[in-house]
C-alpha positions as a Markdown table, in Angstrom:
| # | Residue | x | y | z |
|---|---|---|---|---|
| 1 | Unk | -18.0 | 4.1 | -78.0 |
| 2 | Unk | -21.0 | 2.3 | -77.1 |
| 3 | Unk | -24.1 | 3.7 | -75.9 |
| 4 | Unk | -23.9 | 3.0 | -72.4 |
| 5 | Unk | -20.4 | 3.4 | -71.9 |
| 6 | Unk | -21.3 | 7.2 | -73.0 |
| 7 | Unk | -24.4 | 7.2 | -70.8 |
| 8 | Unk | -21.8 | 6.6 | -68.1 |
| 9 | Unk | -19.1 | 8.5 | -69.2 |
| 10 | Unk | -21.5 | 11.3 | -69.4 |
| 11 | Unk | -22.9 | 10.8 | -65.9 |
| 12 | Unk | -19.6 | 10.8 | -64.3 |
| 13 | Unk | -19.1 | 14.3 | -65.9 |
| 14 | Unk | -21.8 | 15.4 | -64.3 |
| 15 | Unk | -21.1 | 13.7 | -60.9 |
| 16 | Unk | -17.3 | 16.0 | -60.9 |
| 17 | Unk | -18.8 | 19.1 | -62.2 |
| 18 | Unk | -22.2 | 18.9 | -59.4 |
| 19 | Unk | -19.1 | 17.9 | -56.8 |
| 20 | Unk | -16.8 | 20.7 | -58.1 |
| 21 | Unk | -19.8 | 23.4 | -58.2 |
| 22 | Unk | -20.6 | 22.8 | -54.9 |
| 23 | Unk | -17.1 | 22.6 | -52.8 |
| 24 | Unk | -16.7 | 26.5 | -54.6 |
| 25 | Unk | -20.2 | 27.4 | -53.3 |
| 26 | Unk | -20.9 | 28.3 | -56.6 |
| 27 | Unk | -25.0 | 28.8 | -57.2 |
| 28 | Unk | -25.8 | 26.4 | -60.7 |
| 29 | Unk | -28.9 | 25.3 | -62.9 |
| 30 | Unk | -28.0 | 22.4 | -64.7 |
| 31 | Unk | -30.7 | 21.6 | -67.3 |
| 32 | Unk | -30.8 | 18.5 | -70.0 |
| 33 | Unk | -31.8 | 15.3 | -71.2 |
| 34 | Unk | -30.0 | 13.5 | -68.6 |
| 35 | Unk | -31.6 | 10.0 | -69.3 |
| 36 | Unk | -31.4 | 8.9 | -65.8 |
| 37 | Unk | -35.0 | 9.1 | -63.6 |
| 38 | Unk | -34.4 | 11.4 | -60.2 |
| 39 | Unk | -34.1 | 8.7 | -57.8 |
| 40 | Unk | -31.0 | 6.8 | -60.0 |
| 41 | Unk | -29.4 | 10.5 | -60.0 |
| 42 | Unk | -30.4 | 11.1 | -56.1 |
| 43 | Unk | -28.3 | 7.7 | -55.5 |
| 44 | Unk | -24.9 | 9.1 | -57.5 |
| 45 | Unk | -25.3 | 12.9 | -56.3 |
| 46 | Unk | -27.0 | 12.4 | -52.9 |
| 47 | Unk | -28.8 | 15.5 | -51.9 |
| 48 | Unk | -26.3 | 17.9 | -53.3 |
| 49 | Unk | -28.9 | 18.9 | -56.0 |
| 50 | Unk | -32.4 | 19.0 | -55.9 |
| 51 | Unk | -35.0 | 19.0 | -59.3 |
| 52 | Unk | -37.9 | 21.6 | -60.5 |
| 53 | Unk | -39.3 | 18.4 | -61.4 |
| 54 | Unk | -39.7 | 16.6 | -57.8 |
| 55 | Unk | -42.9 | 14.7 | -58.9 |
| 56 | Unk | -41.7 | 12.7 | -61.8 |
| 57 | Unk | -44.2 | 14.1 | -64.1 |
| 58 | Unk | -43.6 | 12.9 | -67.9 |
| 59 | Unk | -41.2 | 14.1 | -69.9 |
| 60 | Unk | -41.2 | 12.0 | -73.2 |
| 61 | Unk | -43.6 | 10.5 | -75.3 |
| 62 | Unk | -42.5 | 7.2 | -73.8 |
| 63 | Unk | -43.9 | 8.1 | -69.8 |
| 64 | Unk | -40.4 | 9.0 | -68.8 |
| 65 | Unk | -39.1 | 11.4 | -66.5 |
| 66 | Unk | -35.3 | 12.1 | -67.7 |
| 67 | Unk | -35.3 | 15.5 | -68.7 |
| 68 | Unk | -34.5 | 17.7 | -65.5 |
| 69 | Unk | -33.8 | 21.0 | -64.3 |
| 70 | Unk | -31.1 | 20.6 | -61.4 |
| 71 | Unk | -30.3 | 23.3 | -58.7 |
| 72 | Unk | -28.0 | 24.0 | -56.1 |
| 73 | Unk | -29.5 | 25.0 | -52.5 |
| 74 | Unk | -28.8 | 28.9 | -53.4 |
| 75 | Unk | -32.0 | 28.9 | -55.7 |
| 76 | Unk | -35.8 | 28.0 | -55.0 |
| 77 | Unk | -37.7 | 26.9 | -57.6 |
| 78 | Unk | -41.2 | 28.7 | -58.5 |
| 79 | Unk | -42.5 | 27.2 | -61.2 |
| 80 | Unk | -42.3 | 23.6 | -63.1 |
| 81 | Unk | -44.7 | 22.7 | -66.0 |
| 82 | Unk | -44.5 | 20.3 | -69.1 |
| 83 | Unk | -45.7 | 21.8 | -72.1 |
| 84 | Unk | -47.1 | 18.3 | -74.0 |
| 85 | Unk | -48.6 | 20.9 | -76.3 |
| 86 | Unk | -45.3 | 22.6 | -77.6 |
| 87 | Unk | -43.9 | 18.2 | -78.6 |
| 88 | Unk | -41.5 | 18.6 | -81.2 |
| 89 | Unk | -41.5 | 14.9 | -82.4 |
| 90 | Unk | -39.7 | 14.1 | -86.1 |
| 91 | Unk | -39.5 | 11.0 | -87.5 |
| 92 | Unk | -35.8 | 12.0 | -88.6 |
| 93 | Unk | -34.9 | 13.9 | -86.0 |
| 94 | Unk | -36.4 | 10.9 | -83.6 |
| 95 | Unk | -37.2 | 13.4 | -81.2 |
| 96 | Unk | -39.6 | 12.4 | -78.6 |
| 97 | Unk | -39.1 | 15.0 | -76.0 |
| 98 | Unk | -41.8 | 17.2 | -74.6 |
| 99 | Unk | -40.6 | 20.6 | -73.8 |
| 100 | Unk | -40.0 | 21.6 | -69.8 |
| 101 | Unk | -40.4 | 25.1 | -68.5 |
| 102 | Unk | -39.5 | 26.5 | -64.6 |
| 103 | Unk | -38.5 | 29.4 | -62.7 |
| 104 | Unk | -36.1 | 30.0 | -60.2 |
| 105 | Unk | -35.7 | 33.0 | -57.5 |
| 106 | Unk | -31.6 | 33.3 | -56.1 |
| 107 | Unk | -32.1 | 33.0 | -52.6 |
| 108 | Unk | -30.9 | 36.7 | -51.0 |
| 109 | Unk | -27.9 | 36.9 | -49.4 |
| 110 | Unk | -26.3 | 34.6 | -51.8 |
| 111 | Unk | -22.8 | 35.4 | -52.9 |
| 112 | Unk | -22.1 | 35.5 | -57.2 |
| 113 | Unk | -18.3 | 34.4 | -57.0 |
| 114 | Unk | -17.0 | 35.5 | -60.4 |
């Protein structure tokens, strides 16, 4: 399979289990290297998620933002940084990622379905 018909493959994944999460009211963190900027996953998933990173700061060495951190509307989140300190970049492992960091408080009163 080629690249981008993974890319979308992968999105659409995401678009049914975001949709799925939320018709169950179910509270959810989704965090990865999405490789889609906030505003092109804001147009698929509409304002059913919102991002720690809401300012587009830099993820990757190449002045990206596609690494995210995506919650439901049961969480607030405290904290967002990126560590450009803690880069682990390999020329065989062509990683060129910085590592993301956040915190999250579970609004009260939200219900934990099991």
């Amino acid at each position: 399979m080629k690249s981008k018909e993974k890319a979308f493959e992968n999105f659409f994944i995401l678009e049914r289990l975001v949709s799925n999460l939320n018709e169950k009211n179910i509270p959810f963190l989704i965090a990865g290297d999405i490789n889609h900027n906030r505003i092109q996953i804001k147009e698929k998933l509409g304002n059913e998620i919102s991002f720690a990173n809401d300012k587009d700061i830099e993820t990757t060495i190449g002045k990206n933002s596609i690494d995210h951190i995506m919650f439901s509307s049961h969480s607030k989140s405290l904290y967002f940084k990126v560590l450009k300190n803690a880069i682990t970049s390999s020329e065989k492992a062509k990683i060129n990622h910085y590592a993301i960091r956040s915190t999250f408080n579970i609004k009260k009163g939200t219900e934990l379905n099991n």
